[in-house]
DRENPABA-963716 format. One record per residue (C-alpha): residue number from 1; residue in one letter; x, y, z. Coordinates in steps of 0.5 Angstrom, whole numbers. Layout:
REM DRENPABA-963716
+-----+------+-------+-------+-------+
|  nr | rest |     X |     Y |     Z |
+-----+------+-------+-------+-------+
| NUM |    a |     X |     Y |     Z |
...
+-----+------+-------+-------+-------+
REM end
This chain:
REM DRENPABA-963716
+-----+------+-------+-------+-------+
|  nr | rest |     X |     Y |     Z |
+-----+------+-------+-------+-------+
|   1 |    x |   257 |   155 |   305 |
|   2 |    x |   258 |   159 |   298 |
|   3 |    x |   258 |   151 |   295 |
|   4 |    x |   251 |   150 |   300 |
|   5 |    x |   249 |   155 |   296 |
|   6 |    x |   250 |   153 |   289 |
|   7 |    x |   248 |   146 |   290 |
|   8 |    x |   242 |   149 |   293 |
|   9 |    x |   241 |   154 |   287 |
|  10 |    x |   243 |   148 |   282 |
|  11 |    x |   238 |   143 |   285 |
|  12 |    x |   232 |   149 |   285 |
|  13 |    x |   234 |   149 |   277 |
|  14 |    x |   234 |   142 |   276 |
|  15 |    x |   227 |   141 |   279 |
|  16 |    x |   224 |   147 |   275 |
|  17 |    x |   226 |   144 |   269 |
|  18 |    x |   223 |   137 |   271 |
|  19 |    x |   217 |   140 |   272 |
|  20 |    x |   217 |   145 |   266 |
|  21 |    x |   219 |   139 |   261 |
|  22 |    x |   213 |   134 |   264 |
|  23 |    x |   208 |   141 |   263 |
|  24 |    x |   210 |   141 |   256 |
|  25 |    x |   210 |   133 |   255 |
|  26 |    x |   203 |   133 |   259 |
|  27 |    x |   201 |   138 |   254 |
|  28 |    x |   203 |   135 |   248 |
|  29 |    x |   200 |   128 |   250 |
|  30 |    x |   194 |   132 |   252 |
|  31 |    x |   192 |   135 |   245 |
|  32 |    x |   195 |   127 |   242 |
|  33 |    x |   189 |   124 |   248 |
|  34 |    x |   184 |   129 |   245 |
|  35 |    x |   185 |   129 |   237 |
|  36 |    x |   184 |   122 |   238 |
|  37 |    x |   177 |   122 |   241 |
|  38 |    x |   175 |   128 |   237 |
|  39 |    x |   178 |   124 |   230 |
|  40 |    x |   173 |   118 |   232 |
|  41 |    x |   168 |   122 |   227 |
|  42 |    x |   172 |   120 |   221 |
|  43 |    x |   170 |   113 |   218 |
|  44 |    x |   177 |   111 |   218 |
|  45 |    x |   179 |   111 |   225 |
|  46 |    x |   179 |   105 |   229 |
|  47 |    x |   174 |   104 |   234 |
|  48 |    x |   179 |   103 |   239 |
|  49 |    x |   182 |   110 |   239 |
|  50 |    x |   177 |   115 |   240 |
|  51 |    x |   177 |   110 |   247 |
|  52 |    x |   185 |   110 |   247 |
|  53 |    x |   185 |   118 |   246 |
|  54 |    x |   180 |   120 |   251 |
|  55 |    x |   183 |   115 |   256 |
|  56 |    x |   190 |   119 |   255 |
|  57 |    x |   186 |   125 |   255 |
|  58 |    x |   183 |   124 |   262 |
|  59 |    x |   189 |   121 |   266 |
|  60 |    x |   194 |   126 |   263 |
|  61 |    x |   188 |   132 |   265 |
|  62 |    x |   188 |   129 |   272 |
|  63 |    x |   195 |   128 |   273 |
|  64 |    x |   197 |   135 |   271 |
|  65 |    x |   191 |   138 |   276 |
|  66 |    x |   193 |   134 |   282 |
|  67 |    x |   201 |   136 |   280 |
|  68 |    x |   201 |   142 |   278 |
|  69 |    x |   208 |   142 |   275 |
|  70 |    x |   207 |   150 |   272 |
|  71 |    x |   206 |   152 |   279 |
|  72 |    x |   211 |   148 |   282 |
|  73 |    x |   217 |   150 |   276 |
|  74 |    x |   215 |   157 |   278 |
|  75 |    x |   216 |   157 |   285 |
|  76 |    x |   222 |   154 |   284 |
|  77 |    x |   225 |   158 |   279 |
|  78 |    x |   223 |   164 |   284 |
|  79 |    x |   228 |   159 |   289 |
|  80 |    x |   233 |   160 |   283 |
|  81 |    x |   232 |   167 |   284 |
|  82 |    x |   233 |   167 |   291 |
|  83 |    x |   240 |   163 |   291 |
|  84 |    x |   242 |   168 |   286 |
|  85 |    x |   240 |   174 |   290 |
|  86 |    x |   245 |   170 |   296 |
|  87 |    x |   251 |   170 |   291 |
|  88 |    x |   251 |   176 |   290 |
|  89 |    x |   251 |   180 |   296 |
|  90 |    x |   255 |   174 |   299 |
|  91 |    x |   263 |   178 |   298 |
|  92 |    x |   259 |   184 |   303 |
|  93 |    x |   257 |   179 |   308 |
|  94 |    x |   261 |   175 |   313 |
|  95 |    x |   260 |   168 |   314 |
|  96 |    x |   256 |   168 |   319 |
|  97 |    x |   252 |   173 |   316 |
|  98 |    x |   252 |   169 |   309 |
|  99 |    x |   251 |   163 |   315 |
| 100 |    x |   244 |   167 |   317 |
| 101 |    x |   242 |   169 |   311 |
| 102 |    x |   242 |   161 |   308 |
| 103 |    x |   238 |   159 |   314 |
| 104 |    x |   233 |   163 |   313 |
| 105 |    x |   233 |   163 |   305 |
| 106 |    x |   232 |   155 |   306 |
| 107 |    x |   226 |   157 |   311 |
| 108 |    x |   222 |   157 |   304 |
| 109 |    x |   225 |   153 |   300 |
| 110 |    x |   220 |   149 |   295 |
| 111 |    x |   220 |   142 |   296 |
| 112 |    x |   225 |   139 |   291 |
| 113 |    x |   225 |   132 |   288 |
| 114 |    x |   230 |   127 |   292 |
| 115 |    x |   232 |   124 |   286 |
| 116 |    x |   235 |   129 |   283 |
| 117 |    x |   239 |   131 |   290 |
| 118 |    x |   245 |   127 |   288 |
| 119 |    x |   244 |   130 |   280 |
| 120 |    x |   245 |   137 |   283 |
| 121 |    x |   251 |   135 |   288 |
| 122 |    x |   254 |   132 |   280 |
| 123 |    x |   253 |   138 |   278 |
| 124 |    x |   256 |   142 |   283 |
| 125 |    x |   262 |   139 |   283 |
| 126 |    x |   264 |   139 |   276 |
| 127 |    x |   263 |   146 |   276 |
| 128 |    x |   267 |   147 |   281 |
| 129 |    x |   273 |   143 |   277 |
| 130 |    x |   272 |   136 |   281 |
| 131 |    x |   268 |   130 |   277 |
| 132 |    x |   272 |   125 |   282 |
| 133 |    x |   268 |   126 |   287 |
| 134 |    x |   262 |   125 |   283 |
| 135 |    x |   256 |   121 |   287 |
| 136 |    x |   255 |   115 |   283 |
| 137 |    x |   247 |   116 |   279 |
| 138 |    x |   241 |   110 |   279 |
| 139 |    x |   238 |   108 |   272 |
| 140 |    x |   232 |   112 |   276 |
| 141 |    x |   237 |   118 |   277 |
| 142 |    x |   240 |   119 |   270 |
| 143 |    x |   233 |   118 |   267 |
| 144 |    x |   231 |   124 |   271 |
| 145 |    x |   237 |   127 |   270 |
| 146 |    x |   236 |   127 |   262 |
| 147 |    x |   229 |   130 |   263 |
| 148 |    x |   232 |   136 |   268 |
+-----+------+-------+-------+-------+
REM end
């Protein structure tokens, strides 16, 4: 159980980090987007790229409202500090107390992304010391990974 608790603890951290990573990307590509349609005033900007700009603008704007990532990255790190709290009272609490007190500890979990599942198993156990059972990841997978 205490393993569940580390895996779900792992899977919480990994979602926040995915989510803080796309809040900077879409912050960064957002400020690229709006550069470019204000730098249209310049005589030597091509004509395509204030278009450009202002699309990128508008899509990435877009996407982080109907996201949110922030806000998500942020419930998932409130998971993360949830799990931990569990681990540490878990030596004081017998196993069917730690049992309950993961029952309802999941009860409010935020959603995690289900790519990463599979990330945070590998992770779990190469900490534990036992890579080989390591679940194999999809291209999908590892590209996520490296972004959580």
């Amino acid at each position: 159980m205490r393993h569940e608790t580390r895996y779900a603890q792992r899977l919480c951290e990994r979602t926040a980090r995915f989510y803080r990573r796309m809040q900077a990307l879409a912050t960064f590509l957002g400020v690229v987007g709006g550069s470019a349609a204000v730098a249209s005033s310049a005589p030597w900007m091509p004509g395509w790229a204030p278009m450009v700009g202002a699309g990128l603008l508008a899509v990435v704007g877009a996407a982080v409202l109907a996201i949110k990532p922030a806000d998500r990255a942020a419930v998932n790190d409130a998971d993360v500090r949830k799990y931990a709290e569990l681990l540490k009272e878990a030596p004081a609490l017998s196993d069917l107390d730690f049992s309950t007190a993961l029952a309802k500890a999941r009860i409010t979990d935020a959603p995690e992304l289900e790519a990463l599942r599979d990330v945070a198993y590998n992770d779990l156990v190469s900490e534990i010391g036992q890579p080989e059972l390591a679940s194999r990841l999809s291209l999908a997978q590892r590209l996520i990974a490296s972004l959580a």
